[in-house]
C-alpha positions as CSV (number, residue, x, y, z in Angstrom):
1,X,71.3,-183.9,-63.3
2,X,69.0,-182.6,-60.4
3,X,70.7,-179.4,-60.2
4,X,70.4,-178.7,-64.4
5,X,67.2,-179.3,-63.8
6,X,66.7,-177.1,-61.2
7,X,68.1,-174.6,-62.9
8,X,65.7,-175.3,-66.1
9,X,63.1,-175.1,-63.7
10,X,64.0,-171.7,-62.2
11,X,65.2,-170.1,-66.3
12,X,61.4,-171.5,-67.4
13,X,59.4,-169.7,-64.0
14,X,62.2,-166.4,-65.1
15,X,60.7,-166.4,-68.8
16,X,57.2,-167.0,-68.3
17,X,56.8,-165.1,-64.9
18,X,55.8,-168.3,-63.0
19,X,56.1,-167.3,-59.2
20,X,56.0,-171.1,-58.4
21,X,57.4,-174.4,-59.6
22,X,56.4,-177.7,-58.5
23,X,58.5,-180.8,-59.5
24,X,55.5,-183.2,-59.5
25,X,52.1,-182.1,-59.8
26,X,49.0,-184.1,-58.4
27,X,46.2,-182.8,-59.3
28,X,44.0,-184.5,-61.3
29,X,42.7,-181.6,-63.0
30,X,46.0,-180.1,-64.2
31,X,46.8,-184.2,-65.6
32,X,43.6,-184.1,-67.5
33,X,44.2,-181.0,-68.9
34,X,47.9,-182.2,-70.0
35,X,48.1,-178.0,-70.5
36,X,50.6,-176.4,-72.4
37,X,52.7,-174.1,-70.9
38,X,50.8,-170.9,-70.3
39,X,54.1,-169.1,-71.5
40,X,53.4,-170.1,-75.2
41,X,50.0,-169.9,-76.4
42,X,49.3,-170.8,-79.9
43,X,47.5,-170.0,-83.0
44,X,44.2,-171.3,-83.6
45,X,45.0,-171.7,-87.0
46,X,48.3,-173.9,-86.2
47,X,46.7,-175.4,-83.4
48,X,44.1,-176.9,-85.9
49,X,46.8,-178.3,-88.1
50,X,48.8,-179.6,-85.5
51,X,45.7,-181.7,-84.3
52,X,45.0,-183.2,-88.1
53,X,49.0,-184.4,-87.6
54,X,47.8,-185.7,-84.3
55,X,45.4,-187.8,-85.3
56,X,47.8,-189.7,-87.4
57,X,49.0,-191.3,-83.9
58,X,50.0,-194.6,-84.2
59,X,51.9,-196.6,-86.5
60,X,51.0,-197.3,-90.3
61,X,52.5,-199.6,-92.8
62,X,53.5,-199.2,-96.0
63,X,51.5,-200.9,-98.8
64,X,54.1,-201.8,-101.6
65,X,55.3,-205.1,-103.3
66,X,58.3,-203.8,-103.8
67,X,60.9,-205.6,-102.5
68,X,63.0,-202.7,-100.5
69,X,60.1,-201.3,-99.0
70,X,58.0,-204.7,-97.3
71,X,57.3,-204.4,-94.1
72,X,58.2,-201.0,-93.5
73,X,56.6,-198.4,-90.9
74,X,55.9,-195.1,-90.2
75,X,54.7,-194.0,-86.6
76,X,53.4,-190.9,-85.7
77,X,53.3,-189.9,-81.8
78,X,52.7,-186.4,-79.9
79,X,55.5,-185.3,-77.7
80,X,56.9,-182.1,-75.7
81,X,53.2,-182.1,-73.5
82,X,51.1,-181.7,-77.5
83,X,52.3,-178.7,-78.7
84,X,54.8,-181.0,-81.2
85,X,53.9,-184.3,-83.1
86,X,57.6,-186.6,-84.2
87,X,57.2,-189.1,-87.1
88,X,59.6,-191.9,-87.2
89,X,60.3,-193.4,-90.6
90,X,61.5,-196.8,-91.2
91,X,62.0,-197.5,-87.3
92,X,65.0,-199.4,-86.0
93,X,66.5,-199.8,-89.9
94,X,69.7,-198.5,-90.8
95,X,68.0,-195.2,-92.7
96,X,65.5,-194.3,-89.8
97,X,64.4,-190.8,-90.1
98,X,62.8,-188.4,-88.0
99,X,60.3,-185.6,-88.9
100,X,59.3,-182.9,-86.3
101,X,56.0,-180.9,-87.3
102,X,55.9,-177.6,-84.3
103,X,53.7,-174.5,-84.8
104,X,55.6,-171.4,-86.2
105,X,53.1,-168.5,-85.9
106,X,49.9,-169.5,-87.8
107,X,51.0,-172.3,-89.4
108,X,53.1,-175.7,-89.4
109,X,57.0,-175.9,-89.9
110,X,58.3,-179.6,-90.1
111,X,61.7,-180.6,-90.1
112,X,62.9,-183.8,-91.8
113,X,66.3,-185.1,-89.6
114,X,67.4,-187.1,-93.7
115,X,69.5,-190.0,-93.8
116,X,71.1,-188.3,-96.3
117,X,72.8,-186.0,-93.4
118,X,71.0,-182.6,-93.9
119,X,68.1,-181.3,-92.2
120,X,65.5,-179.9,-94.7
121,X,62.5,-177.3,-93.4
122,X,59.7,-177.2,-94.7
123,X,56.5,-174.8,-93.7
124,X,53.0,-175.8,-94.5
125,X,51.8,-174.1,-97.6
126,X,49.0,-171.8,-97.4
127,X,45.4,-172.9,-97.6
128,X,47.0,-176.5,-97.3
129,X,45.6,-178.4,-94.3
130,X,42.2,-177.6,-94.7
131,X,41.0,-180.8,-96.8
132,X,42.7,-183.9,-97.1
133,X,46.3,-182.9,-98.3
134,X,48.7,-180.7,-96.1
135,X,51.5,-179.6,-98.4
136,X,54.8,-179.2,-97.0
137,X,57.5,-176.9,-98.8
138,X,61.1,-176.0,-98.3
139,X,61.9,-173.1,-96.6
140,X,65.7,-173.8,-95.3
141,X,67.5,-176.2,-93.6
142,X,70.6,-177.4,-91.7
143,X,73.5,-178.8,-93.6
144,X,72.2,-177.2,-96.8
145,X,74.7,-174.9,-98.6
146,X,72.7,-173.8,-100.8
147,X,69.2,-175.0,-102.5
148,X,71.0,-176.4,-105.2
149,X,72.7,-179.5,-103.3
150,X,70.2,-182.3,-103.2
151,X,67.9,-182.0,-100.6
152,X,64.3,-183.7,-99.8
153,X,62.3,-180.3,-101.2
154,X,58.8,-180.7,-100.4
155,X,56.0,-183.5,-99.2
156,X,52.5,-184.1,-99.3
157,X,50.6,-186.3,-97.0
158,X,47.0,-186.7,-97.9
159,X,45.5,-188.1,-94.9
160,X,41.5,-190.4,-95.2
161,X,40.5,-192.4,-93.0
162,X,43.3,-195.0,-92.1
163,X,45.1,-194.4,-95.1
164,X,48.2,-191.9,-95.8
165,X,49.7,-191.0,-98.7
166,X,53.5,-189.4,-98.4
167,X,54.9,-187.9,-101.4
168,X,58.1,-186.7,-101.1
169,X,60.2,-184.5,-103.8
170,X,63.5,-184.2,-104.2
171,X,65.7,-181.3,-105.5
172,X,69.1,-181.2,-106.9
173,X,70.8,-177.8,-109.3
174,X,67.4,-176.0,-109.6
175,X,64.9,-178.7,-110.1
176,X,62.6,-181.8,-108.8
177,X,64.7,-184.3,-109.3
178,X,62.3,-187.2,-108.1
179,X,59.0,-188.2,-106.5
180,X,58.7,-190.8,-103.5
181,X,55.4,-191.8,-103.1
182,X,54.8,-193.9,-100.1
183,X,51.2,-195.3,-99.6
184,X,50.5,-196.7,-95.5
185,X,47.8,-198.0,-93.8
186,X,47.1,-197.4,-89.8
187,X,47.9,-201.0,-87.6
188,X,44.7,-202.1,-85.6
């Protein structure tokens, strides 16, 4: 394990023309900072939207009386030092699902790891982002043969305050086959 990541180490300082590279870092400063590599800066514009998804940091609950969906939980967290946020959907259950929102030039590409088996992208849709709503919408995805096989094919989260809305849509032989709607509040 040391020496793969040793040789990480010496393929990242390669890449980004590091001329040093320290296993553990000290310095106060650079832990404040919690820096991204200076190899890979990013766009204002993505950088904006990725800290609207950051702010959803925690977990929420879904607010439903139906009878599948009590007690349900979403939770949001930063990872890979900020420059990605992971959602986790129904932690622990048998259908948990992972989303991964990362920048992709000036914008937001999130990819939903579905129970269903297939791995839909989706990019934030222009001039989404900006108020209350980011709009997801498919762009590809692993698993997929073709846009026709059914496929989670867009969502919405409309973020205020401590509540979320998800909507999700699904797609099936060249239309919308359903909506999801999923309404959570954020856990004190």
């Amino acid at each position: 394990m040391k020496k793969s990541l040793i040789a990480l180490a010496i393929a990242c300082a390669a890449a980004g023309g590091i001329t040093a590279v320290r296993a553990a870092d000290d310095s106060s400063a650079a832990k404040k900072q919690g820096a991204a590599m200076p190899c890979c800066p990013m766009d204002p514009k993505a950088a904006a939207s990725l800290e609207k998804l950051k702010g959803l940091t925690g977990t929420w609950a879904i607010q439903s009386d139906a009878k599948d969906e009590a007690g349900m939980t979403v939770v949001f967290r930063p990872t890979s030092n900020g420059t990605a946020v992971i959602e986790t959907m129904f932690p622990g259950s048998d259908h948990e699902m992972i989303n991964m929102f990362t920048a992709d030039g000036d914008s937001i590409v999130m990819t939903h790891y579905c129970a269903m088996g297939n791995q839909p992208r989706m990019k934030l849709a222009p001039a989404s982002g900006e108020g209350k709503a980011m709009k997801f919408e498919f762009v590809d995805g692993g698993n997929i043969k073709s846009r026709n096989e059914m496929h989670m094919d867009g969502v919405t989260l409309t973020i205020d305050g401590d509540k979320l809305s998800e909507d999700w849509s699904s797609y099936a032989d060249g239309k919308v086959l359903d909506h999801k709607v999923f309404e959570l509040r954020r856990q004190k």
